[in-house]
N, C-alpha and C positions, 0 to 999 in steps of 0.2 A: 322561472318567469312564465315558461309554458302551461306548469299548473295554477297558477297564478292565475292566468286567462281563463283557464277551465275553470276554474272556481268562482268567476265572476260573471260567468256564463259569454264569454264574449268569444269562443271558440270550441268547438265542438272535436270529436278522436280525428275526425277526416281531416281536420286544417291541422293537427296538433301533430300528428304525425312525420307528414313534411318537416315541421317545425323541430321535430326532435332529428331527424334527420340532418337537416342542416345547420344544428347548434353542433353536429359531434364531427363536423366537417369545420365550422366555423372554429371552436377550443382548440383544433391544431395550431391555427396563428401564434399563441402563445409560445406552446411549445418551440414552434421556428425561430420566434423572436429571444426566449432562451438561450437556444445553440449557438446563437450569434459569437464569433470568439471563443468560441471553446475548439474541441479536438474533433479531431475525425471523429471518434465514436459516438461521440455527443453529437455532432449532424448527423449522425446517419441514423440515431434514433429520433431525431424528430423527420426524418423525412420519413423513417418507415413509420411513424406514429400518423400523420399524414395520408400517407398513400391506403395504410391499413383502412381509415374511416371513408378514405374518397372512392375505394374501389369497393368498399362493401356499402353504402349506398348507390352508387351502380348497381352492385347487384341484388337489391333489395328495389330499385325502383320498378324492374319491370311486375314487381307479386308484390305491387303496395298495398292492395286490394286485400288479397289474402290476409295479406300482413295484419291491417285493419281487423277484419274478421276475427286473424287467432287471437289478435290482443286484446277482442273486445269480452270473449268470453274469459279472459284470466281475471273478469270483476267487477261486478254489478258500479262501481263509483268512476265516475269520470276520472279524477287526477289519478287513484290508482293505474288505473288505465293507461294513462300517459307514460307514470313512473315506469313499468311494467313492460312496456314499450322500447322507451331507454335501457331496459336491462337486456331483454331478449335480442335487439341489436347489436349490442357487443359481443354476449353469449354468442351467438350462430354464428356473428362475424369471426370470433376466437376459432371456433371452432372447423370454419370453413378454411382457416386462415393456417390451425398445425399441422396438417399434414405437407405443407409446403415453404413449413420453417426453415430448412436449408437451404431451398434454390431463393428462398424471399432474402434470406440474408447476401446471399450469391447476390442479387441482382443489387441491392444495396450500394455492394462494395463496387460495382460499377458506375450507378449514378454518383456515389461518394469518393471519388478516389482518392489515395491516399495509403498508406502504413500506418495501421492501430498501433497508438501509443500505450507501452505500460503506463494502467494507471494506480497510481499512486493510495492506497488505504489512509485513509490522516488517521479513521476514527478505532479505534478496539475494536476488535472481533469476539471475545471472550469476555470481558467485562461486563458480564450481564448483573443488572440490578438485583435482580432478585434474587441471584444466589450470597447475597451479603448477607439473606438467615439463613445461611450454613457456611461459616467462615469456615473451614476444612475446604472445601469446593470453592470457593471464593480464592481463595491463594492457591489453590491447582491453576484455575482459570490466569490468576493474574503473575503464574511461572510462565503457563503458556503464555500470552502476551508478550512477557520479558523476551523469550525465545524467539518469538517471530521479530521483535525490536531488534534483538540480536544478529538475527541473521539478515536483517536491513541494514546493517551497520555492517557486517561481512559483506554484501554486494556491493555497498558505496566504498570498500577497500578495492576490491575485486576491478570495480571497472576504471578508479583511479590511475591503478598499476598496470591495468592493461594499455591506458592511451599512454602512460606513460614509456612503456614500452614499443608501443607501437608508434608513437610517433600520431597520435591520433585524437583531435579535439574531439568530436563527437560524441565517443560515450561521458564524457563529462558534463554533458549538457543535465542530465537529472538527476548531476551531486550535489543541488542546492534543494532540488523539492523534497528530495530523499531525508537531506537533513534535517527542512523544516518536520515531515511527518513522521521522523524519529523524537524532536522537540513536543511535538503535538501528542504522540502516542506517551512519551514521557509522562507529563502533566498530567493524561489523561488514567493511565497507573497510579502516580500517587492521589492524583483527589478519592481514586477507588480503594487504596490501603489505608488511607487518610479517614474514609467513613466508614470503613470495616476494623478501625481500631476504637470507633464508636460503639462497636456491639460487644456484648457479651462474649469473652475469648477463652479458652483454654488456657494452660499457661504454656504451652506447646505449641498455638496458634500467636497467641502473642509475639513470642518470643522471635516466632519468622519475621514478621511485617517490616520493622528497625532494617532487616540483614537485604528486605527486597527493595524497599526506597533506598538503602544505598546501593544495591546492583542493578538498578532501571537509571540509576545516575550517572553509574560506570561508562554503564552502555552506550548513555547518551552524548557524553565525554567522549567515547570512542565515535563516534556520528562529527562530532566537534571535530577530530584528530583528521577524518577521514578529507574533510571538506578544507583544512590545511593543505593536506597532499593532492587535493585536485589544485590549489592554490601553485604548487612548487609542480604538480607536472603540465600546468597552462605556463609557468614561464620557461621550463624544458621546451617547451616544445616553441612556442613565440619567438623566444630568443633564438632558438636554433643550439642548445646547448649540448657540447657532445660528450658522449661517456664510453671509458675503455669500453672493450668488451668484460674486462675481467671485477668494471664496478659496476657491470651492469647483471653481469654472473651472480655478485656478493648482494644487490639489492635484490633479486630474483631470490636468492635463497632466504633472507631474511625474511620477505613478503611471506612465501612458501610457508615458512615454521609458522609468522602470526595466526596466517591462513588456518592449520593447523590445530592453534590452540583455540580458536574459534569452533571451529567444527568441533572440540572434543568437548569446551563447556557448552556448550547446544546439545550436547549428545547427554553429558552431565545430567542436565536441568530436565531435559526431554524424559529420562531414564530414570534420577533419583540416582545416581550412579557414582558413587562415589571414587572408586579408581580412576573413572575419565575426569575429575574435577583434580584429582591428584595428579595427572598427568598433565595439566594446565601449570599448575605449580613446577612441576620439573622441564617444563618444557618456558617458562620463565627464567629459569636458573640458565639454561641454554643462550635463550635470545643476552641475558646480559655479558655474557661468556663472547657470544659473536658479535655483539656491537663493537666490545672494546677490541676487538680483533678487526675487524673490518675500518676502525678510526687509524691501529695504528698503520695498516694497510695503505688507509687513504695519505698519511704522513709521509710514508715513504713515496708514493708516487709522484708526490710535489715534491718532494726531493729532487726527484728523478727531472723533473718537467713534464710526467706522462698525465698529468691531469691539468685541464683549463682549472682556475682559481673559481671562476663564478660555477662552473659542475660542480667543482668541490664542496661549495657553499650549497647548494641543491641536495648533493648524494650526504652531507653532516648531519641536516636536516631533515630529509628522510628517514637515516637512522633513530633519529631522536624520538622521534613521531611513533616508528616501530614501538622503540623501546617503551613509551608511554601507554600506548595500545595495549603492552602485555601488561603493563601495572595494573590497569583499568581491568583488565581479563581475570589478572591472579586476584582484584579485589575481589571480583565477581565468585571465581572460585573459591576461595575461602569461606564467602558467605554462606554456597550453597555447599562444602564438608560440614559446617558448623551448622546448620539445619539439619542435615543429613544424621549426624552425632547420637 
């Protein structure tokens, strides 16, 4: 708009000036009106977005003169002039502005207070377009992706059985965004295998793509399983439901082994490694070895009267959940020895 005026001759660099000045103070508004509802770290970037343009027109006002001066030699044409203007104000403001990156954020988290939320990735990291002309690169990219899914889906296990244990609503609070952005990452894998079985393949590249949309589903399933068991440790904990120590010992060990085969087909897929994806399979063989061990466990304790029926119903279901978690895992694994092959 400001060159706009200059172009119509209805203001000259000395009015325009000001004028670019207080539009790069005025376009914070937005931003503010943005952060609205959102988290700590989202207000705190619009306020430093903010403060960054308010204090460096302060310091730009008392050498506006100057200012004028240098910006009039960077170009014989008015609106360059202006534009030129606008750029050289952020430039120096940038620049006045990194050597005091730390204490600027320090100060930040004072006007802003609060605890920075993890935030949540929806979108790929690795999925880049352009490498779908080089399908070889393309399916590196979209192993990697799998893995970081993967091990979203190990933390949303990880913090379920932690409140579960501890007796602790809290960290359960972001086993529902976690799952949405394992759902989201999902989708967003296969539309990418989906148009890279559009190009031109080996029959080596081929032949992967089938084995990765059914192990980005696995995964996703195990996301599914995870948000189950935040399901069963909110009514542990709500109802007040109590558990021996010694079925608390057996679900502790079973978490432990899932845990486990998790880490090793991440190690798998991360390496091309095929002994850890084999280890995923024998350590399957295991989990179903201790389910049916831990079930007839739970049998005998109702026997006994050592277990409330409604825990029992909680710690049945638990196991189950495990058990499925390694099916989805050993799919996983197989896929990536038969790639491996």
């Amino acid at each position: 708009m400001v060159i706009g005026l200059s172009m119509a001759n209805l203001i000259d660099l000395k009015a325009a000036i000001p004028l670019i000045l207080g539009c790069n103070v005025g376009t914070c508004v937005t931003a503010l009106i943005a952060s609205i509802g959102t988290n700590i770290s989202a207000k705190r970037a619009a306020v430093a977005h903010i403060m960054f343009n308010i204090i460096g027109v302060i310091i730009f006002l008392p050498f506006i003169g100057f200012f004028q001066h240098l910006v009039s030699l960077t170009s014989s044409e008015l609106p360059r002039q202006i534009a030129n203007s606008h750029t050289l104000f952020n430039v120096v403001n940038t620049v006045i502005f990194l050597p005091v990156t730390h204490p600027y954020a320090y100060l930040l988290t004072k006007i802003i207070k609060g605890k920075e939320e993890e935030e949540l990735e929806y979108l790929p990291k690795y999925l880049e377009p352009h490498l779908l002309n080089n399908p070889s690169v393309a399916i590196e990219a979209t192993i990697k992706e799998i893995v970081r899914t993967l091990g979203l889906t190990q933390k949303m296990v990880s913090l379920t059985m932690d409140s579960f244990f501890k007796n602790v609503l809290k960290p359960l609070e972001s086993i529902t965004r976690n799952e949405e952005a394992v759902d989201s990452l999902r989708e967003a894998i296969t539309r990418y295998l989906v148009e890279l079985m559009q190009r031109e393949l080996s029959l080596e590249d081929s032949r992967k793509i089938p084995a990765l949309i059914h192990a980005i589903n696995d995964v996703e399933r195990i996301g599914d399983h995870a948000e189950n068991l935040k399901d069963l440790a909110e009514q542990k904990i709500e109802s007040h439901l109590s558990f021996s120590p010694i079925a608390i010992e057996e679900l502790n060990k079973m978490y432990n082994d899932i845990n486990v085969m998790i880490s090793c087909l991440i190690n798998a897929m991360k390496s091309n490694n095929i002994d850890e994806a084999k280890l995923v399979l024998e350590q399957e063989i295991q989990i179903n070895i201790l389910r049916d061990r831990l079930k007839n466990n739970h049998v005998k304790r109702l026997e006994k009267g050592e277990c409330n029926v409604l825990s029992g119903i909680v710690f049945l279901d638990i196991i189950s959940i495990f058990e499925k978690i390694g099916d989805h895992l050993t799919n996983v694994a197989q896929a990536v020895i038969e790639s491996l092959k």
